[in-house]
N, C-alpha and C positions, 0 to 999 in steps of 0.2 A: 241398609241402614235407613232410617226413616225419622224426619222431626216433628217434633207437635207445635201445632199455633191456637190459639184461642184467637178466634177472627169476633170483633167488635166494632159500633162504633162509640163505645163508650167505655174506654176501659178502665178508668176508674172513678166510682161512684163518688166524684165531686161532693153534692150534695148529701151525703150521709152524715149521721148524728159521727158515726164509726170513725169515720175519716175527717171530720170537723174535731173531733175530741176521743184522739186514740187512745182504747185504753185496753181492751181487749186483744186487737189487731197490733198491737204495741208489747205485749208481756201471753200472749198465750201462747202457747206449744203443747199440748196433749199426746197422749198416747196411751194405752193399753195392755200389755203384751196380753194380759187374760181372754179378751176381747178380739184381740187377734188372733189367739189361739183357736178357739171357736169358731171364728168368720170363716178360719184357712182350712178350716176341717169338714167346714161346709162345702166350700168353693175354693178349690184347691189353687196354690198360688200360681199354677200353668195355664188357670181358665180364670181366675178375677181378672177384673178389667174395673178401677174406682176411682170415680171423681168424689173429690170431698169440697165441698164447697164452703164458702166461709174457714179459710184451712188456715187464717193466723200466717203461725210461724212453719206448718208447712212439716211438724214433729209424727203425724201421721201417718200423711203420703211416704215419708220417708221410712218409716216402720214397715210397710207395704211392699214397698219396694227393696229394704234391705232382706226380705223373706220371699224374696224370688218373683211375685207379682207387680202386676203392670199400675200403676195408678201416677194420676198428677191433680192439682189443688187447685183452686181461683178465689183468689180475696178479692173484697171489695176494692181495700185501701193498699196504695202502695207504701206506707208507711215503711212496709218490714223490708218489701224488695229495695227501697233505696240505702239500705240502712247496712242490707244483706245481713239481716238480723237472722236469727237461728237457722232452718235449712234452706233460706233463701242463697245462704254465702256454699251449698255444700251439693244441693241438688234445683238448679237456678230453670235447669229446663224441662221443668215436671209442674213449676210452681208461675200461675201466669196470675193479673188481674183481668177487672171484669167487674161492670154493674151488674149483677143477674137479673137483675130486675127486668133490663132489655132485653133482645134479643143479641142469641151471641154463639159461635160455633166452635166447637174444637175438633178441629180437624188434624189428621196424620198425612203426612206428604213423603210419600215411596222417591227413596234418591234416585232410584233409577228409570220412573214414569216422570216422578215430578206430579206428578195426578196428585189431589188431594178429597181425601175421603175424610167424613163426619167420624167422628170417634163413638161409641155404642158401648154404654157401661152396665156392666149386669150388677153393679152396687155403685151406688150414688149416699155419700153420706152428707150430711149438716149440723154439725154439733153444736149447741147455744146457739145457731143462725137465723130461724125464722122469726122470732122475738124481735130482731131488731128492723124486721120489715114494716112497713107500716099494710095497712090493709090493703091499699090501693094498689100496692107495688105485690102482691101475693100473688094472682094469677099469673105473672108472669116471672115469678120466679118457678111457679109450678108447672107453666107452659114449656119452660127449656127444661126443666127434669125431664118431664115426659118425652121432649123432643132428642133426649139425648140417652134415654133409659131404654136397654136394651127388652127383648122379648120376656118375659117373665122374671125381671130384674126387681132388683129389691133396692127402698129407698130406706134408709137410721136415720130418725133424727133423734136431737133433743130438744126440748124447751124451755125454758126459763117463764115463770107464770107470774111473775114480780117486777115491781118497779127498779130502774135502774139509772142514778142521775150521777154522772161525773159535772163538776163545775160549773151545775147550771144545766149543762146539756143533756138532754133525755134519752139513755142509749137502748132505753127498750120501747118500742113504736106501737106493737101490738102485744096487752098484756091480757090473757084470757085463760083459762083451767083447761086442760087434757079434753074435758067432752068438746068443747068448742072449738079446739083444731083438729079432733080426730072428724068432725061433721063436717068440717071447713075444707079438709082436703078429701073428701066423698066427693063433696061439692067441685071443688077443680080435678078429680079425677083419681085420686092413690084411694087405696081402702086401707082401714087397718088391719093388720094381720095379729090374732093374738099369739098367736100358735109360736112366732119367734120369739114373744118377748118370753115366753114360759123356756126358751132356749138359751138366750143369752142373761137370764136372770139379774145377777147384780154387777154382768160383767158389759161395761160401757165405758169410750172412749170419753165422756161426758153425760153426767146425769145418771138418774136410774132410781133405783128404791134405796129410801134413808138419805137422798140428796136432795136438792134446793129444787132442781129442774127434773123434769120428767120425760120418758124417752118411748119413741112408738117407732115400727117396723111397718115399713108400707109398702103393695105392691098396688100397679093398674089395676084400675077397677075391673070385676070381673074375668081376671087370668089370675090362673092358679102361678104362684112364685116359683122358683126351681126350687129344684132338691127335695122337695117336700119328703120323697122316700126315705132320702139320707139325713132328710132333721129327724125322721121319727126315731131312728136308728140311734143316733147321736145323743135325743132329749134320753133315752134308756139308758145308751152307756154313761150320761151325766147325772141320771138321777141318784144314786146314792149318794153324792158329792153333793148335789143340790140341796138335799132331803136334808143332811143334817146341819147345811149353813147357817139356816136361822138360830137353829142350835146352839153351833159355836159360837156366832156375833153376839149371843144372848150371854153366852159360858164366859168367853172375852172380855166383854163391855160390864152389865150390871154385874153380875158376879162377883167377879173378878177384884171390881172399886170396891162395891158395898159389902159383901159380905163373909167372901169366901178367903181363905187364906193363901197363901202365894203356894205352898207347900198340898193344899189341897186340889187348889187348881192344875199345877205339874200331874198329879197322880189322874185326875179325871181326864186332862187331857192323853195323856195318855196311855192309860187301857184304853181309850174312844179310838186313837190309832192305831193299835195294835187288835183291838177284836174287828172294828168296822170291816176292814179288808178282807179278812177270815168270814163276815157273816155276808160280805154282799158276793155272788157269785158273778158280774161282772168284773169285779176287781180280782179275783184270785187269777197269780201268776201274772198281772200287767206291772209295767211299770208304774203307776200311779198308786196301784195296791202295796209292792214291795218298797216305794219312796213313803204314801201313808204309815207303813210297818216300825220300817227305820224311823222314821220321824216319833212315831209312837213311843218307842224304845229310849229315843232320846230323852223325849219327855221324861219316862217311867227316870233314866238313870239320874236326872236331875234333881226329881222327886227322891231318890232314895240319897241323894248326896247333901239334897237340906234338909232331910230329916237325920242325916248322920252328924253334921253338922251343928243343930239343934240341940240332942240328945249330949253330943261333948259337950254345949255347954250348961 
């Protein structure tokens, strides 16, 4: 058995807008399971190893970790952990503070050396976190990723590119468009990787395409990321699903309000479930194809039951 420390001298960021005026660190808790599904299909929950930084309520790590993987959080603000607000009260020793701005170590201590070794994560996430850095304090939030990012490990973030004022106080420090942090962290050392974001598409713990904040995939500069074999592999078998999402959100959304009937919709949806599966040959015989099927089918019997419906009256 073995415990974890986040070793600091500064463990929590006093001087933060975050922690002068909680509001995020007070009410967020995130999660994903879509997101997670993908992460764990990359990097199986036997070999992840995730620090999530800026982790709030800590809804994450705790997803991470109920799916068999190793991972633990560090907020700024102890707001949550006194409060033992969401999984602060349920998973307390996964979840530490911590300025990251300084320097600062997590380390794992063997019960039976008592030895304590640095912990080496092969995903490091930050969801809405850098925004509220200021610039000054960036390289050394980007100095400990690095120092704590394992050999061809991968950093997620998101960013929020907008102003943000609770009660007078400024909660976002550094507000700049996608080109300027993707240059910004060249510049401290992560490069961006397009190749994952065409992976995890519209599936993110925070941010992404059609939301407020936008999201980049980073490894060290100059090393190739892991798995790259088995994202190519993964980006195929998700491509049919992927291909026709814009579709749906399109079928769904405008559609759906503007023009199309309730009764028309059921019917488009689905045949669209019940042929896709039959024309994509990665889906024939998976469970994904036989659940799209079913699903289709459902659709179709809904359709025929408001148009029976209808027609009586």
């Amino acid at each position: 058995m073995s415990t974890i420390h986040v070793l600091t001298e500064k463990p929590v960021a006093y001087d933060s807008p975050d922690h002068i005026q909680p509001f995020g660190t007070a009410n967020d808790n995130s999660i994903n399971k879509r997101f997670n599904r993908k992460l764990l299909r990359l990097i199986p929950p036997a070999e992840i190893r995730l620090l999530d930084i800026g982790c709030s309520g800590g809804g994450f790590v705790k997803s991470i970790l109920d799916a068999g993987g190793f991972a633990i959080g560090i907020e700024g603000s102890d707001f949550s952990q006194k409060r033992k607000r969401a999984e602060w009260a349920t998973i307390p020793d996964n979840l530490f503070t911590a300025d990251v701005t300084v320097p600062f170590k997590a380390v794992q201590q063997s019960s039976s050396t008592e030895a304590e070794v640095q912990i080496q994560f092969n995903v490091i996430t930050a969801w809405e976190f850098f925004e509220h850095i200021s610039q000054q304090g960036l390289p050394g939030v980007v100095d400990n990723i690095l120092q704590h990012l394992a050999p061809n490990g991968l950093v997620i973030v998101s960013v929020a590119p907008y102003e943000d004022i609770e009660n007078g106080v400024v909660l976002h420090q550094t507000v700049q468009p996608r080109a300027w942090w993707i240059a910004k962290f060249q510049e401290l050392g992560l490069q961006y990787r397009e190749e994952f974001m065409n992976y995890f598409t519209y599936d993110w713990v925070r941010g992404g395409p059609h939301r407020a904040s936008f999201t980049l995939v980073l490894s060290r500069n100059n090393e190739q990321p892991l798995h790259i074999d088995r994202l190519r592999s993964l980006k195929l078998f998700y491509l049919p699903w992927e291909s026709c999402r814009p579709f749906l959100r399109y079928l769904v959304g405008t559609l759906r309000n503007q023009w199309m009937s309730l009764e028309t919709f059921l019917w488009v949806v689905g045949l669209l479930g019940v042929i896709f599966p039959v024309a994509a040959p990665q889906l024939a015989g998976s469970v994904l194809g036989g659940y799209l099927i079913l699903s289709g089918m459902c659709f179709l019997g809904l359709a025929i039951l408001k148009a029976a419906y209808l027609n009586r009256r």
